[in-house]
C-alpha positions as CSV (number, residue, x, y, z in Angstrom):
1,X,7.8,109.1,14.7
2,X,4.5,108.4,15.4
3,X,3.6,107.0,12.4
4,X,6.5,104.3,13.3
5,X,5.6,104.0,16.7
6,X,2.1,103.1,15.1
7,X,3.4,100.8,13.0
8,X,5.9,98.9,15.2
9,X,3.1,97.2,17.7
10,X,1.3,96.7,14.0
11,X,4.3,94.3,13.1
12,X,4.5,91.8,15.6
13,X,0.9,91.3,15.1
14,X,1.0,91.0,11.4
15,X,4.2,89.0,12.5
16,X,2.2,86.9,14.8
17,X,0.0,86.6,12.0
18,X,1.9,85.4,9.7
19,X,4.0,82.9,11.7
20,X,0.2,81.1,12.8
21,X,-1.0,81.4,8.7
22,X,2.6,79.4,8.3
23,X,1.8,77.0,11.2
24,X,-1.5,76.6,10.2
25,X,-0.5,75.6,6.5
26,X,2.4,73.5,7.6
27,X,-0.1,71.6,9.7
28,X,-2.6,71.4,7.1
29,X,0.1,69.9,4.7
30,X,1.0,67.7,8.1
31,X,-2.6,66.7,8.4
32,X,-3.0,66.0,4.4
33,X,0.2,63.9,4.5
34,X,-0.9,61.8,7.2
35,X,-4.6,61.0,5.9
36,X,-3.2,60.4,2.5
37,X,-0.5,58.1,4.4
38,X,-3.7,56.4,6.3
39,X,-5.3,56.2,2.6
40,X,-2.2,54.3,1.1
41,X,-2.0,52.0,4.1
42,X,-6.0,51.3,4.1
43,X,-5.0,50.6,0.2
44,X,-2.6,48.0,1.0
45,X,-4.3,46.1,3.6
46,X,-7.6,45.8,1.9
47,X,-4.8,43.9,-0.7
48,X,-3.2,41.9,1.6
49,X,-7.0,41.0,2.9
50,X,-7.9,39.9,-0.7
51,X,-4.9,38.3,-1.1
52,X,-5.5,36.4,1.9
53,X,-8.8,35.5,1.3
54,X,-7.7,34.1,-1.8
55,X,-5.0,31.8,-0.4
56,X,-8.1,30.8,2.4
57,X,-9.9,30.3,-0.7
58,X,-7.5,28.5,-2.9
59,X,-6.2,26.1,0.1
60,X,-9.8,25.5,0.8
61,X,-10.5,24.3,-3.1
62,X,-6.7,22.5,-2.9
63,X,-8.1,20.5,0.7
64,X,-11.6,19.8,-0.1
65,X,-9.8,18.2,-3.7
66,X,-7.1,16.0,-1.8
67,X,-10.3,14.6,0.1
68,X,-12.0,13.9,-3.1
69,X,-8.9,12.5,-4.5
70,X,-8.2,10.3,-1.1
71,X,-11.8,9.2,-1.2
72,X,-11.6,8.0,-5.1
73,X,-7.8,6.0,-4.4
74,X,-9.8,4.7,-1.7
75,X,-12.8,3.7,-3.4
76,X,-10.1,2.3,-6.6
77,X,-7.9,0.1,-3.8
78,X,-11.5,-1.5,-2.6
79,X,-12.6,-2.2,-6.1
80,X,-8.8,-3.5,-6.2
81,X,-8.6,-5.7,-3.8
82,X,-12.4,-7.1,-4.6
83,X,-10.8,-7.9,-8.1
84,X,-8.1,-9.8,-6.8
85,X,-10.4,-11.2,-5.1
86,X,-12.6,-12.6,-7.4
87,X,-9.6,-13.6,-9.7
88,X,-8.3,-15.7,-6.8
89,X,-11.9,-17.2,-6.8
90,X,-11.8,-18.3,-10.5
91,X,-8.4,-19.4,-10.1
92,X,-9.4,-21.8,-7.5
93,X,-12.3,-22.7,-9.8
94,X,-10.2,-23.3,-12.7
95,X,-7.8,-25.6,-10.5
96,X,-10.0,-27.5,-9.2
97,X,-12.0,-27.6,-12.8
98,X,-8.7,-28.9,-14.3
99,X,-7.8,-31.8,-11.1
100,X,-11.2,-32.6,-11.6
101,X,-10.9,-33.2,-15.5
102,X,-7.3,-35.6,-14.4
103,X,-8.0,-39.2,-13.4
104,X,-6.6,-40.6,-10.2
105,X,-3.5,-41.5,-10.1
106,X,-3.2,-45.8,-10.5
107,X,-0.9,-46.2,-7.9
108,X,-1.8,-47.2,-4.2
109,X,0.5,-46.9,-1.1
110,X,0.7,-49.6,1.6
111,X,3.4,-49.4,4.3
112,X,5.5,-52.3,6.1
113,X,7.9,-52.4,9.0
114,X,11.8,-51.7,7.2
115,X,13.6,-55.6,7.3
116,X,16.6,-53.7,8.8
117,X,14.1,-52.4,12.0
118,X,14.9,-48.9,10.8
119,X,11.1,-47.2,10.7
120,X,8.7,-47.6,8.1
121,X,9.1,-48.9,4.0
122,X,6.2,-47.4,1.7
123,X,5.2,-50.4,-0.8
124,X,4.2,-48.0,-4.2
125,X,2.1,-50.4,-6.7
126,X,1.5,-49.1,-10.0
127,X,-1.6,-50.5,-11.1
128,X,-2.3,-49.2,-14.7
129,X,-0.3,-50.8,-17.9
130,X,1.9,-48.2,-18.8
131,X,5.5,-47.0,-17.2
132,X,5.1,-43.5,-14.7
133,X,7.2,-41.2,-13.7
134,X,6.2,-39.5,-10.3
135,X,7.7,-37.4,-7.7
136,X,7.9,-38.5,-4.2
137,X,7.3,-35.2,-1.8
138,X,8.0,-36.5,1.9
139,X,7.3,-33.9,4.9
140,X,7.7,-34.7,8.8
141,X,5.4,-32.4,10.0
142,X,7.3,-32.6,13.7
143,X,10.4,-32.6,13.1
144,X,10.1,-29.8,9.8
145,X,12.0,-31.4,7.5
146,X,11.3,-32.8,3.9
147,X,12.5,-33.9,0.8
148,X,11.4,-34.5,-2.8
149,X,12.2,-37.3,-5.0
150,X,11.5,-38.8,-8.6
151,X,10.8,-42.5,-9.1
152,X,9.9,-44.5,-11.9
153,X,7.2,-47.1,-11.7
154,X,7.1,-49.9,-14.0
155,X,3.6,-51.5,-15.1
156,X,1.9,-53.8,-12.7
157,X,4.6,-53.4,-10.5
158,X,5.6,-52.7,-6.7
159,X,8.4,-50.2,-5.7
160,X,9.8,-49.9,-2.1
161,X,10.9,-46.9,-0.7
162,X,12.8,-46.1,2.9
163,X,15.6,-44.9,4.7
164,X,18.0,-47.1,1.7
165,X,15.9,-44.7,-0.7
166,X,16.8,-41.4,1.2
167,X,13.6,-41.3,4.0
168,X,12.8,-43.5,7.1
169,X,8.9,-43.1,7.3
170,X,7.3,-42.6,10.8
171,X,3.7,-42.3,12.0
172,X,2.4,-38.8,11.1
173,X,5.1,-38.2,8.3
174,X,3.3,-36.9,5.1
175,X,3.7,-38.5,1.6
176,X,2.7,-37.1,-1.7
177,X,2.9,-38.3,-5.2
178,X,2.8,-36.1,-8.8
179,X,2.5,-36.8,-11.8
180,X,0.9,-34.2,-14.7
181,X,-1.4,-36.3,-16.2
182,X,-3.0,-37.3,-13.5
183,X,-4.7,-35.7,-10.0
184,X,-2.1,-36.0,-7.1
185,X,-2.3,-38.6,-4.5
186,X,-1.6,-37.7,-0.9
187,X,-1.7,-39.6,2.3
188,X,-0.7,-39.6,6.1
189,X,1.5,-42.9,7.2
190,X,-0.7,-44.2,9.6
């Protein structure tokens, strides 16, 4: 029995043993796991980080190429508007190149106290030799209103127009007369 009494304290140490081989393993798979855990996750975020620096990257190119884009629809409406601009100016140049090229219009305007008392009568004289058909634009500048009218003048004669015409003239009232051959006449009844 004494070789079993020997070799019964010689168990639980070789028991002992190899329950702390088994630990140590288990925690060296334990520790393993968890540094190849910490190796996949430093994996990932240095992918998230490139992915994110690549949106920074791409939202900065994507920015700084809306401000170039603002700055060139900015730079187009300027050039824009100094085209209009400079269209509106020849415009008015060829207007007033064309009412320069007409000849006055051979009519002249006189007024006269209405028989009736009823405001003022204009007295229109066509002075050249040949029939004319104008248009009679009346404005009262006070009171807003106006109207437009189309009279024929015979030759080397006088036409009188007032409130038995369709307008009672008063001081201040504007009258103007058109015709397209010639440059339009326009006047303020004294």
């Amino acid at each position: 029995m004494d070789g079993d009494e020997g070799s019964a304290p010689d168990r639980p140490k070789s028991r002992g043993l190899a329950v702390s081989i088994g630990l140590n393993v288990v925690l060296f798979l334990l520790a393993c796991g968890l540094m190849l855990y910490a190796f996949m996750l430093n994996v990932d975020l240095g992918d998230v980080k490139r992915s994110l620096s690549k949106e920074a990257e791409t939202r900065q190119q994507t920015e700084q190429y809306l401000i170039e884009t603002r700055n060139r629809l900015t730079e187009s409406l300027r050039e824009i508007e100094q085209l209009k601009a400079q269209v509106a100016y020849k415009e008015a140049d060829a207007a007033q190149a064309a009412a320069a090229a007409k000849p006055a219009l051979p009519v002249v305007v006189s007024f006269r106290s209405s028989l009736l008392g009823k405001g003022l009568v204009a007295e229109i004289e066509n002075t050249s030799e040949r029939y004319l058909t104008v248009m009679l634009a009346v404005r009262n500048p006070t009171l807003a209103t106006a109207k437009r009218f189309k009279l024929d003048l015979a030759p080397r004669a006088t036409t009188g127009f007032g409130h038995l015409e369709g307008w009672q003239f008063a001081s201040g009232d504007e009258l103007s007369l058109f015709n397209d051959d010639f440059n339009a006449l326009k006047i303020t009844v004294p």
